[in-house]
C-alpha positions in Angstrom: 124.9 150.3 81.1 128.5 151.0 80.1 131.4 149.4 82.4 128.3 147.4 84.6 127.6 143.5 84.7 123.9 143.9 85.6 121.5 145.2 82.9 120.1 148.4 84.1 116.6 149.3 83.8 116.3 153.7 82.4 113.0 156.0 81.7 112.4 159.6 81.4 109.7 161.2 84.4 107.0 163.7 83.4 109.2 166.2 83.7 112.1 164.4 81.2 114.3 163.9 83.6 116.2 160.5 83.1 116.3 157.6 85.7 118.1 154.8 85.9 117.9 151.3 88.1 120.0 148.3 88.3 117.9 145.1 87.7 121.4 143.3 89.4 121.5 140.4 87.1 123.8 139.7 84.2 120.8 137.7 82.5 119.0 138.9 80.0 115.7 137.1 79.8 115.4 137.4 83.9 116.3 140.8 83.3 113.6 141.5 80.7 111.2 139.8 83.2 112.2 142.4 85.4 111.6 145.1 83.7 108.4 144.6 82.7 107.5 143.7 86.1 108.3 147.5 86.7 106.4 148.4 83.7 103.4 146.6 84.6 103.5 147.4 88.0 104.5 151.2 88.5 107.2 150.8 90.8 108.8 153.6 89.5 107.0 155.6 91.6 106.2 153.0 93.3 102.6 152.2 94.1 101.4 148.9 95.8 101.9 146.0 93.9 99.7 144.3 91.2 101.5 141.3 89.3 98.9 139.1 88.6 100.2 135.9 90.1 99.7 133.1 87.3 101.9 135.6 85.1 104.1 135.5 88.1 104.1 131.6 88.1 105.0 131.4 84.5 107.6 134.1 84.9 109.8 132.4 87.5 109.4 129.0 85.8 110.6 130.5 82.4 113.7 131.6 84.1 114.5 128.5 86.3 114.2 126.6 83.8 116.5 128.4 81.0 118.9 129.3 83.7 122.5 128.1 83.1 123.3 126.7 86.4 121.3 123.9 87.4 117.9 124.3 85.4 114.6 123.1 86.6 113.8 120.2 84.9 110.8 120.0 82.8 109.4 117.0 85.3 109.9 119.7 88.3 108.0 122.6 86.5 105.4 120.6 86.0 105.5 119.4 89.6 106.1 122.9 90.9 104.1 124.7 88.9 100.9 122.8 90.9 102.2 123.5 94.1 101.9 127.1 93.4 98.5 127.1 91.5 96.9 124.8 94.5 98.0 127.5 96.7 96.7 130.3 94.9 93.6 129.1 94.2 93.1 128.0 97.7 94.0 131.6 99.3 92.1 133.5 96.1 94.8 134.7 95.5 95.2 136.8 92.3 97.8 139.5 92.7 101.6 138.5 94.1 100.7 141.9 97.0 98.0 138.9 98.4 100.2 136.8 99.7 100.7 136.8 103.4 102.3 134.7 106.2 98.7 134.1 107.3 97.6 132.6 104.2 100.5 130.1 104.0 99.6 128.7 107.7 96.0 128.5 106.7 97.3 126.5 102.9 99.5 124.5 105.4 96.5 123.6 107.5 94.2 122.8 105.1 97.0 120.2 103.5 97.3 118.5 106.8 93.7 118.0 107.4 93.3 116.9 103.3 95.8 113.8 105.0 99.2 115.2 103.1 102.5 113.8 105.0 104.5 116.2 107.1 107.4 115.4 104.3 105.2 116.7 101.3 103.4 119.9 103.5 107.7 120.5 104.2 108.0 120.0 100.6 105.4 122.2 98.9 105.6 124.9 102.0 109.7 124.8 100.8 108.6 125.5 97.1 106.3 128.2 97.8 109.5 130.2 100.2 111.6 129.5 97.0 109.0 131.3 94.5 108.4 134.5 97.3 112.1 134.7 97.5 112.0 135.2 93.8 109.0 137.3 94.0 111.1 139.7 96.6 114.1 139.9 94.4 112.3 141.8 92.4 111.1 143.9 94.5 107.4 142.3 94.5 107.3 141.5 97.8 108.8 143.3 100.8 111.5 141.2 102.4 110.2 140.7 105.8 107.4 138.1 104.5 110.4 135.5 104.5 111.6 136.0 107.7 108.3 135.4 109.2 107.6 132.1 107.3 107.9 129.2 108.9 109.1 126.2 107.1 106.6 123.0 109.0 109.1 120.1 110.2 109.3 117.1 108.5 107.9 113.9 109.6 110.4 111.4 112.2 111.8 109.0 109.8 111.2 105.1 110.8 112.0 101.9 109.3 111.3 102.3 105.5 109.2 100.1 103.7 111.5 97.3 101.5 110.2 93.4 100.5 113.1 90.7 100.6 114.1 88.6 97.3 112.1 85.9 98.0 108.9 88.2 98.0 109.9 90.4 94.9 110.3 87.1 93.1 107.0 85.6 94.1 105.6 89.1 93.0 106.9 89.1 89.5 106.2 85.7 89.0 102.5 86.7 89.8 102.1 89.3 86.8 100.3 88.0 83.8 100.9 91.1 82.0 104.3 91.8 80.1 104.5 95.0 80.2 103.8 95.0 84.2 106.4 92.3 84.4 108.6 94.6 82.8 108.0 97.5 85.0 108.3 94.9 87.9 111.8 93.7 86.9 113.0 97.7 86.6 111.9 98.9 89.6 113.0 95.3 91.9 116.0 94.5 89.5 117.2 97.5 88.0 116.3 100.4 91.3 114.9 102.3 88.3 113.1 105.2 89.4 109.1 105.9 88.7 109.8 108.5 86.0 113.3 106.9 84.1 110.8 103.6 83.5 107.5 105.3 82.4 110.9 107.4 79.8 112.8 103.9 79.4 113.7 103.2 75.4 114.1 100.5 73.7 118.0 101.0 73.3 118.3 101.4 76.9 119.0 97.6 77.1 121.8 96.4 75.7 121.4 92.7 76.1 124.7 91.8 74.6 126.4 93.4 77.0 123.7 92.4 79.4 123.6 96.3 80.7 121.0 99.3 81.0 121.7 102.6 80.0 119.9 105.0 82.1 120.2 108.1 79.8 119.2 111.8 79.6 117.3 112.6 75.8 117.2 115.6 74.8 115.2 115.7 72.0 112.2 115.1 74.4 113.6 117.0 77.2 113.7 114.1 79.6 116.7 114.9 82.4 117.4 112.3 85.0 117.0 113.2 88.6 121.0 113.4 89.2 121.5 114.9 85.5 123.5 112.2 85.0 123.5 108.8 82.6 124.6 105.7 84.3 124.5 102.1 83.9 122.8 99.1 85.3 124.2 95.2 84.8 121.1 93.5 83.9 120.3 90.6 86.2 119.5 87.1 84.3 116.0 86.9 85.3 115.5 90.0 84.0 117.4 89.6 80.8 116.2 86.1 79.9 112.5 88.3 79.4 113.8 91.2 77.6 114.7 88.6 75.0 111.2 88.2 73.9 109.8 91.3 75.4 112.0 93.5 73.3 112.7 90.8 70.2 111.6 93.0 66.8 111.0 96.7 68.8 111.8 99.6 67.3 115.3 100.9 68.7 115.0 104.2 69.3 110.9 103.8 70.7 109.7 104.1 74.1 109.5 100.6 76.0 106.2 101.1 77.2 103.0 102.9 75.6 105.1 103.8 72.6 102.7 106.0 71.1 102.4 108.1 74.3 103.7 111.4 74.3 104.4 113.5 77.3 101.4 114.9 79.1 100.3 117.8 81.1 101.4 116.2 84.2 104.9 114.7 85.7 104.8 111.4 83.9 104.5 110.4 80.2 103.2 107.3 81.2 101.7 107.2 84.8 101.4 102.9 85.4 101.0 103.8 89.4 97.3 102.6 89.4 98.4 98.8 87.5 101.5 98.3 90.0 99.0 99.2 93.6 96.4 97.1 91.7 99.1 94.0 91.2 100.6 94.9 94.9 97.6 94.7 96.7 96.3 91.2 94.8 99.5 89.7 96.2 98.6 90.6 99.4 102.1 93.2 100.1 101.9 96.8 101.4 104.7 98.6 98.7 105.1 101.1 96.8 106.8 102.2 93.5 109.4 104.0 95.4 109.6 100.6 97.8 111.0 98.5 94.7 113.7 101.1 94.4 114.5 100.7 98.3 114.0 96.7 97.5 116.5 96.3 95.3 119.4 98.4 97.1 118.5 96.9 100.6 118.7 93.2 99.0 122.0 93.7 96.8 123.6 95.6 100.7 121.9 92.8 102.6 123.4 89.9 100.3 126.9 91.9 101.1 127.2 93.9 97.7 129.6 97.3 98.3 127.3 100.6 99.1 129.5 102.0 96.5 128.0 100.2 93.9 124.8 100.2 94.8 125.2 103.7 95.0 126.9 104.1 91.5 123.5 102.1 90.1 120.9 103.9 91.9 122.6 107.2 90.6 122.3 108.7 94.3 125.2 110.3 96.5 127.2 107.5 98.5 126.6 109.0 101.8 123.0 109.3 100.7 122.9 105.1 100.5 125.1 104.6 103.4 122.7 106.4 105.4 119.7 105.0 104.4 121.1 100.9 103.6 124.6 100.9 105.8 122.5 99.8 108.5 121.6 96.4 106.4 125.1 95.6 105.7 126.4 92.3 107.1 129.3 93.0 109.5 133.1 92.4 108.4 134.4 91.7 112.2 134.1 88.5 114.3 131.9 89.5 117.3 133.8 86.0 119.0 137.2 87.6 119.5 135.8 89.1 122.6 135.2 85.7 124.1 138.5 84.7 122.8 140.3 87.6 124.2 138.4 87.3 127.6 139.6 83.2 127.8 
């Protein structure tokens, strides 16, 4: 529409009269989405509403992830795009009009009895208010269903999970398996995450510079979590295998599983059932996410600044303070008191 920043949706009635709506969006692929949301619907006149909902799915993924500011990731679509489906197909859902306040409640339920964490029922019950809140700025849902959701609470946070050096280094020495060794030494040595080792490439690590660079590639589409590269000093253990683990690999190959491509699912290479196997013959309760939490509570433990453990973990500063501060050894001298009391 002349002189307007939103793209503006115009038809002719029975009678040829002309109408015109705003879609109020300057984009035009969410705009194009819109209007043939109107199309398929009828809202022009407007009766009730039957988007079929996996079209609805695809629809909002399409544009959150081709959206300039801060794109879905491909990792999260994937991720998302189950939450969604698991709830559809558990309501029977097959039109976006089915969905109800009472039919979340009963998805939440059934998630809770399945054993599901209060932090991932918050967490798929969070992506589910994100889609309807799409779904009603299209006018596909009536706004009121998002003010009566209710968002469950998360879990009460207690001591997380995290094995001391001597442990991680009794663990590693324990593998038999190179490429679990290597997986091992990213995730205890490195605070590599699940997804940036199962991506990791060959000229990641740069062993004359003893460093890892922890990069974004976008010929395969891989983003990091924080969208950002950083870099990792390698520690000598770690480096002292990497000579013979990497000697004669292709540069530009994937460390592990090199002739893997990216699958249907979240990871290109999903190693979670070889690192429980390896965890539980050692006789230690941990987790993937636990050799992350390892290595930043060792290196804040041992006295290392939370700003650099933040800057190589790639996450916020007040985000490791919070969850590592507590682990730092104190820089006062509890003993003054004594002295100023004599």
């Amino acid at each position: 529409m002349p002189g307007s920043r939103y793209w503006w949706f115009r038809w002719f009635d029975e009678e040829g009269q002309r109408h015109a709506v705003s879609l109020k969006t300057g984009d035009e692929a969410e705009a194009i989405i819109q209007a043939r949301a109107i199309l398929a619907e009828g809202l022009l006149n407007p009766p009730p509403q039957k988007t079929a909902i996996e079209r609805a799915i695809t629809d909002y993924l399409h544009v959150a992830h081709k959206r300039t500011r801060k794109p879905m990731r491909a990792e999260t679509v994937k991720t998302v795009r189950f939450i969604l489906q698991s709830y559809a197909k558990h309501s029977s859902i097959g039109y976006v009009g089915h969905i109800t306040q009472r039919s979340i409640e009963d998805w939440a339920a059934t998630l809770r009895d399945e054993g599901k964490s209060r932090d991932t029922i918050h967490s798929y019950v969070t992506r589910l208010k994100t889609f309807i809140a799409y779904l009603v700025r299209l006018k596909l849902l009536r706004p009121e269903i998002l003010a009566d959701l209710h968002i469950p609470e998360r879990g009460a946070r207690g001591r997380r999970n995290w094995l001391r050096s001597d442990s991680v280094e009794e663990i590693i020495a324990r593998s038999t398996d190179p490429s679990l060794t290597f997986i091992l030494y990213c995730g205890f040595h490195a605070g590599m995450r699940r997804n940036e080792i199962s991506n990791a490439k060959v000229h990641w690590f740069d062993l004359n510079h003893r460093l890892i660079h922890i990069q974004n590639d976008p010929k395969t589409g891989f983003v990091l979590k924080d969208r950002d590269n950083r870099a990792v000093p390698i520690s000598a253990p770690f480096a002292n295998f990497l000579k013979t683990f990497l000697v004669d690999r292709d540069k530009n190959s994937y460390v592990l599983k090199p002739n893997q491509e990216n699958g249907v699912w979240r990871y290109r290479y999903d190693f979670n059932r070889t690192v429980r196997t390896h965890f539980a013959r050692c006789g230690v309760v941990c987790s993937i996410h636990d050799m992350r939490r390892s290595f930043a509570s060792n290196l804040v433990s041992a006295g290392e600044s939370v700003y650099i453990v933040a800057t190589w973990l790639g996450d916020g500063v007040q985000v490791v303070e919070r969850s590592y501060g507590h682990l730092a050894p104190s820089a006062g001298n509890i003993n003054r008191l004594t002295a100023t009391v004599a």
